[in-house]
Each structure stands twice: as C-alpha cells, then as structure tokens.
N, C-alpha and C positions, 0 to 999 in steps of 0.2 A: 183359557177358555176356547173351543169348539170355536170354529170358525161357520161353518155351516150347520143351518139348522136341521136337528133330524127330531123325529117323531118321537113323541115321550111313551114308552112300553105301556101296554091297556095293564099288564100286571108283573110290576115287579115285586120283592124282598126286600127286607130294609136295607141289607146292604148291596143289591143292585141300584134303589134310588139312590145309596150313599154316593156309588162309584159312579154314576149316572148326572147326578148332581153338580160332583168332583170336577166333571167336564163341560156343565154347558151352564146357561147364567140364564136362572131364572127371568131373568130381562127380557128374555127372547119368547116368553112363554106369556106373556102378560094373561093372556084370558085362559091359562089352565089352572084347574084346583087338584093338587095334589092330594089323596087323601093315604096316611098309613095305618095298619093297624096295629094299637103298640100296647101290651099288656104289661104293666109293671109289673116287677115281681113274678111275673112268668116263668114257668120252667120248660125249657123245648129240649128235646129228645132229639136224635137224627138215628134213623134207620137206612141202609144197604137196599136196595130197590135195584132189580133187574133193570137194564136198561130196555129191555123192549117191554116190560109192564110200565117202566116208569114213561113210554113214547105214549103207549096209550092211555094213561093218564092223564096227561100234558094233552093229549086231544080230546079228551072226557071236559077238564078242567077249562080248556078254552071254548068245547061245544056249551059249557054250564054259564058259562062269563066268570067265573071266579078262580084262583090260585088253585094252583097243587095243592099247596098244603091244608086249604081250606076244606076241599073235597073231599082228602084220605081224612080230614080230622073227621067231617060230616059222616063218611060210610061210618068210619073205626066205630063213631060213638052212638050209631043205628043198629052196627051188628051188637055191640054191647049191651046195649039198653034192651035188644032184643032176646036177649038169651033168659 
C-alpha cells in the first residue's frame, strides 16, 4: 500500500480505479463514495482519436464534469438521433 496519501481522480475508468485501488487502501479514504458505471453485458468499441482532438476533448469533458467517454457517447448519439 501507498504510503502517502494522494487525491482520489474526480474521473477515472474501471481499470484506472482497478490500478488506483491496487495502490492505496480504502482506509485512508474513510469519508469518500466511490461511484462506477458498470453495464453488464455491455459491448464497448475503442476507436483511434487524434491526440490533439482527443486534448480537447479531455478539456470539453472536464469543463462538462463528466468522462470522455461519456461525452463522445452523448455527442455520437445527438448527431445520430439527429439525422
């Protein structure tokens, strides 16, 4: 375990909590609530992203308060629905 305590990420991925986790002991966190979002039977896709589209994304997503992936799903399925 982490010897020092560092700040828990406003938004991680499941497997950055996993690896995030991995390291530090719940103990030390006594008054945070963890929350994941976990769809069973899920099917997730990964796409190739620019890295200077995916910078400003990553700064869209944190001016929104919510994940990357949350937001590219949000547009994806605005332009869709729009068509």
């Amino acid at each position: 375990m982490a010897s020092k305590k560092k700040p828990i990420p406003d938004d991680m991925t499941i497997d950055q909590a996993s690896d995030f986790w991995d390291n530090h002991s719940v103990a030390d966190y006594p008054s945070h609530v963890i929350q994941l979002e976990y769809i069973p039977g899920g099917h997730t896709t990964f796409i190739a992203i620019e890295n200077d589209l995916l910078f400003l994304l990553e700064k869209q997503a944190k001016e929104h308060g919510v994940s990357v992936e949350a937001l590219v799903n949000s547009w994806i399925q605005e332009r869709l629905t729009a068509l």
